[in-house]
N, C-alpha and C positions, 0 to 999 in steps of 0.2 A: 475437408474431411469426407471420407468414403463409405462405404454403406457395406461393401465387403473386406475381406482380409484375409489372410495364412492365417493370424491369431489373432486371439483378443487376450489381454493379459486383465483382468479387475485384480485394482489395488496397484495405487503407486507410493509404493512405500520403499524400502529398501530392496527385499526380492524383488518386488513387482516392477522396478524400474530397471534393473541390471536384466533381469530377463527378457523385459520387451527391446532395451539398447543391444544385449547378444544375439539373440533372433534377426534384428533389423539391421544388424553388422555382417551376418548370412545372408542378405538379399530380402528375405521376409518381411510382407508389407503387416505392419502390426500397428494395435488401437491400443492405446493404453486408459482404463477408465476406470475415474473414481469418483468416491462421493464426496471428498473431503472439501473445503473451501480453502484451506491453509495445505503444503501439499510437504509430505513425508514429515509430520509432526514427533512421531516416535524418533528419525534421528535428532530431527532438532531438538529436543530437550534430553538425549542422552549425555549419560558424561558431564554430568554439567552445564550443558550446550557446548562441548567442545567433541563427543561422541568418541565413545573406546569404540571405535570402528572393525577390530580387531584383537587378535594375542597373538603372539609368538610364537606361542606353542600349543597346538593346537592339536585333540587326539578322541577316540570316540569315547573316554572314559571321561570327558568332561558335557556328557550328556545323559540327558534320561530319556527314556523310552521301554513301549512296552516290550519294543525289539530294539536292544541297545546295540546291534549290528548295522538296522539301516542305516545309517549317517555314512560308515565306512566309505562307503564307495564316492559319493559327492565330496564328502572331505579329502578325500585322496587323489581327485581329479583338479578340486582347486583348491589352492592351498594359500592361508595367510600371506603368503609371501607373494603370489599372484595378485589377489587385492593392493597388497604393498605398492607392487608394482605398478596399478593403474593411480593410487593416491599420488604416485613420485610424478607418474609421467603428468601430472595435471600440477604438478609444481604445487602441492599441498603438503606442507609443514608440519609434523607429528614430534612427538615423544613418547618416550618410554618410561612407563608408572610401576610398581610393583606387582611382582607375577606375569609380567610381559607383558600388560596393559597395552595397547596404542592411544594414544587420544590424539585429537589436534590440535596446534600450537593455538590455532586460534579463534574459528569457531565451528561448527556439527552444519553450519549453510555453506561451507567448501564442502563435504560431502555430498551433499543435495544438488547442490548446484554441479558438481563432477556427474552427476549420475542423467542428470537431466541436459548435459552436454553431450554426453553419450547417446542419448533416446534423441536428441538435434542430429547428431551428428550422421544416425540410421534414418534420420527421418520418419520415426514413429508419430503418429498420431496419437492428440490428445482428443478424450472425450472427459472432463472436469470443470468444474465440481456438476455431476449427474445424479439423479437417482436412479437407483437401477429396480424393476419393476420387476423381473422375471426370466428365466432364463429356460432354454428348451434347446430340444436336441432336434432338428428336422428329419424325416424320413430318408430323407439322401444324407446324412448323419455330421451333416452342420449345426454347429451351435449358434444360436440366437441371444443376443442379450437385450432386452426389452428395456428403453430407458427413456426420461422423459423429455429426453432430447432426441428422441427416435430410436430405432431401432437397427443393427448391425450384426454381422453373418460374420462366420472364420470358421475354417475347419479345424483351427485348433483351438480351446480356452484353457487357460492358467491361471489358478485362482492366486491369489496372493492376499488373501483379505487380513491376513494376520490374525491375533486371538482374541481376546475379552477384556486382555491389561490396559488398564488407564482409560474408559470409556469417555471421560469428558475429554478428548482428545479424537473421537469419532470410532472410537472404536465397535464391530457390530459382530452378529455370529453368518451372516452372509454368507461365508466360505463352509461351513457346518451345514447351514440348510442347502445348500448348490450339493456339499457329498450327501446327502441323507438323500435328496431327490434323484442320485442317481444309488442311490442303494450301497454306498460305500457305509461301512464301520465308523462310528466316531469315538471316541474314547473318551469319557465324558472331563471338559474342561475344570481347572483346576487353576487356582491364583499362587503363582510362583513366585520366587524371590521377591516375599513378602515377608512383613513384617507379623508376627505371630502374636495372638492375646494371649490371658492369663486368665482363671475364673477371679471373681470377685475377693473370694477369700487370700487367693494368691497374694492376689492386688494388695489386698490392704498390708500384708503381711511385707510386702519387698517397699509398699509408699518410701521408707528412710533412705530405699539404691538408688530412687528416680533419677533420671537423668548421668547416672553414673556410665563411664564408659570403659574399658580393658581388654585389653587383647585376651583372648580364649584359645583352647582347642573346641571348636563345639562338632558331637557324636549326635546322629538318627540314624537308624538300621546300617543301610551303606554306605553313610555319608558321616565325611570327616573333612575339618576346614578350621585349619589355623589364620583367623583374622578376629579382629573388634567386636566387642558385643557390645550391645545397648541396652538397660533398662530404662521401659516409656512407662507412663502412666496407664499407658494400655497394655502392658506386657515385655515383648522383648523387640529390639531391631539391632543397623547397625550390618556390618557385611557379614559375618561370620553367622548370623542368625538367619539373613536374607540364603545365601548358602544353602543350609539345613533345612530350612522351608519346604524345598520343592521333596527333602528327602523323606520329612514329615509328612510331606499330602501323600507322597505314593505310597507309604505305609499306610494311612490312614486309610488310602482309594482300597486298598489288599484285604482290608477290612482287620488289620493287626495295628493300629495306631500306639505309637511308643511314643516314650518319655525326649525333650532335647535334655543334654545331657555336656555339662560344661565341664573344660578341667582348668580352673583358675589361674593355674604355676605353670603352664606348659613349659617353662625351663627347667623345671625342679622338681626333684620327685617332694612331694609335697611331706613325705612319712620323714626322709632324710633330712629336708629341711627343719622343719620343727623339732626333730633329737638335737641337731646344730644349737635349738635356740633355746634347750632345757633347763638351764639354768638363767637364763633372762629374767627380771623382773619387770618388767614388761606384761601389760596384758596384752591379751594373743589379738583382739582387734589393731591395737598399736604397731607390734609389731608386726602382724600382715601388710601395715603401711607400708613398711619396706620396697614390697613389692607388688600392693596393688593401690589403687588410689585410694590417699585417709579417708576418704569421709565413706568409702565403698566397705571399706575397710572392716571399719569400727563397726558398720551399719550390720556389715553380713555376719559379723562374730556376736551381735545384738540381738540378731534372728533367730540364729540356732543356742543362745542363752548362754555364749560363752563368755563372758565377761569374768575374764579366769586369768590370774597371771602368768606366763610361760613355768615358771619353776615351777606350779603346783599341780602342772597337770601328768596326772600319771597315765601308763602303757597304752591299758585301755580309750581313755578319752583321748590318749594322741593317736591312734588309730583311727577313731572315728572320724578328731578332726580332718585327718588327711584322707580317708576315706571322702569326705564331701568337698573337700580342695581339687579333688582331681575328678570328681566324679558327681558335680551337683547336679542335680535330677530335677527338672522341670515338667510338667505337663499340660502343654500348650491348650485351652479351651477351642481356639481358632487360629484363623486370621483378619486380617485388616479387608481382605473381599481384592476383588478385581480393581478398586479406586487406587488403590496403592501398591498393585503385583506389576513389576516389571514386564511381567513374561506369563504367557501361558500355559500349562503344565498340561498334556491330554491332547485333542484335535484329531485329525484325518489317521485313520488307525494304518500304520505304516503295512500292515498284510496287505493291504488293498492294492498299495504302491509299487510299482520299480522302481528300486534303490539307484537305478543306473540312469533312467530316463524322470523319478517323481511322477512319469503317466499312472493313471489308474489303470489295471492289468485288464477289469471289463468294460472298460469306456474308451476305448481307441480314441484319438483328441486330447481327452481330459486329462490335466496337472493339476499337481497341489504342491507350494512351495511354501518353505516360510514358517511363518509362526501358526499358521494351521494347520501343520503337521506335529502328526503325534512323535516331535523332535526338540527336546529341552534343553540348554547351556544352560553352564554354570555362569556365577557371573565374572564378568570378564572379560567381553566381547566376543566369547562364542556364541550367543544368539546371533548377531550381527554376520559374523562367521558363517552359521549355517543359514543363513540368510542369502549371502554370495554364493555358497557354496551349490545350494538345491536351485537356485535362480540359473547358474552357466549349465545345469546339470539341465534342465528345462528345456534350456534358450539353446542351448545343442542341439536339442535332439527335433527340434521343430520344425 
């Protein structure tokens, strides 16, 4: 191991390992260093441990940001179909899940292991498991990374530390302090693709839904997502809630926090169906069995004190009903915190950045890739996506 370099990339995670392998695929003599003891933990337990590594389809509308333009330029340079590419040629086994999904046939360590055959193959330098002490810009405008296995030089650093989701996993705000000390914007972090709470009163009120599960459409401000909801003991989850989450914080961040907002029938207009079912004798919790699960069923026509037979209910009360079939109105207390967000919501505030390079525009050297950019997926495997995407955009340009 060497004491200088072109770059030093901290954080060998997903970007940080594709960027220091593209760099060192250019010639670029690169150190990759982290703190972790176990190494790229976030793929390994994605997906299952089989890691949606990817989508198919993949566009800037499946991201957040305070500038929901940066992404364009990284995603447009690599594209899913490029990742594809390097998965095939390593003779790595996928399938395809609903909504374009990729996962692997077999487990999320043929990713890791693909990426660290890569960083072999450049002959990148490892510095892991380190702690890193300190970081400085030298007068001749070399960065210094202070670590307690010594210390190492590179005219260029990339940060790649990733964000605050899933901390018993090594997760730190590193990459956050490294921009603050160079006077970069941070956008203050936020727990994504989480699962959302309930106030107390909520709570007791839905205990009979617990554990119930059904496909939804679920609505927050800009966000709209036809998948599974979950009622937990702690409120709501489940993909379609995970979803709406990130759409919830950012309303909440705007300081206009809204209602999630579920339509039960997304096949049906909910008004039509119930005329259908006007002479039923049938109480209307039974028959919602139909088409949502009984015991959800029963529970949520218990809630709202319907326990009403279909014939008897007139104009008015079938309006209501279907007013809250299509449009039931929750308001989230919280979330479950960083222990349970996939993803980071906030991070390295994209002004700062080149869309085209991820340099920072006043720090000539400095990148920021990854999940410590203020750059959010839906879920899907676009995190993982802009993960690749801003790591070649990097590893380019170095």
């Amino acid at each position: 191991m060497k004491r200088s370099y072109d770059a030093i990339v901290i954080g060998a995670g997903a970007a940080g390992m594709l960027c220091a392998a593209r760099a060192a695929a250019r010639g670029r003599r690169v150190l990759l260093v982290d703190h972790a003891t176990s190494l790229a933990e976030k793929i390994r337990i994605s997906g299952g441990g089989r890691c949606n590594f990817t989508n198919r389809v993949v566009a800037a509308g499946n991201f957040l940001s305070q500038n929901p333009h940066f992404c364009r330029s990284a995603l447009a340079r690599y594209r899913p179909q490029d990742f594809i590419a390097l998965v095939e040629r390593h003779g790595i086994r996928y399938h395809e899940k609903t909504l374009g999904q990729l996962f692997c046939d077999d487990s999320s360590q043929q990713i890791i292991d693909m990426l660290v055959h890569e960083c072999d193959d450049g002959q990148v330098d490892w510095a892991a498991p380190v702690t890193i002490e300190s970081v400085e810009q030298t007068p001749a405008a070399r960065f210094v990374v202070h670590t307690d296995h010594g210390n190492f030089d590179a005219a260029a650093l990339v940060v790649a530390t990733g964000g605050l989701s899933i901390p018993k996993i090594g997760a730190t705000d590193l990459g956050y302090r490294i921009a603050r000390q160079f006077d970069l914007p941070v956008v203050p972090p936020r727990p994504a693709l989480v699962p959302l709470t309930l106030d107390a009163e909520t709570l007791a009120a839905l205990a009979p839904l617990a554990g119930a599960a059904f496909d939804v459409v679920a609505r927050c401000a800009d966000g709209e997502f036809r998948e599974r909801a979950l009622i937990t003991h702690r409120g709501l989850s489940g993909p379609a809630i995970l979803q709406i989450s990130s759409y919830w914080q950012q309303a909440c961040a705007a300081g206009h926090p809204e209602p999630v907002r579920l339509d039960l029938l997304p096949d049906h207009n909910a008004l039509d169906w119930l005329a259908e079912h006007a002479d039923s004798q049938a109480l209307l919790g039974n028959q919602l069995g139909e088409l949502l699960p009984k015991r959800f069923a029963k529970a949520w026509a218990d809630l709202h004190g319907w326990q009403t037979p279909m014939r008897q209910i007139g104009n008015k009360l079938r309006q209501q009903i279907a007013a809250q079939l299509a449009d039931w109105s929750l308001a989230p207390s919280g979330t479950q915190g960083f222990a349970k967000a996939e993803v980071t919501l906030g991070g390295v505030d994209t002004r700062a950045l080149s869309s085209k390079t991820m340099a920072a525009l006043k720090v000539p050297g400095l990148y920021f890739i990854g999940e410590v950019v203020d750059v959010t997926g839906h879920l899907g495997g676009y995190n993982f996506q802009w993960a690749w995407s801003s790591a070649v955009a990097a590893g380019d340009a170095l």
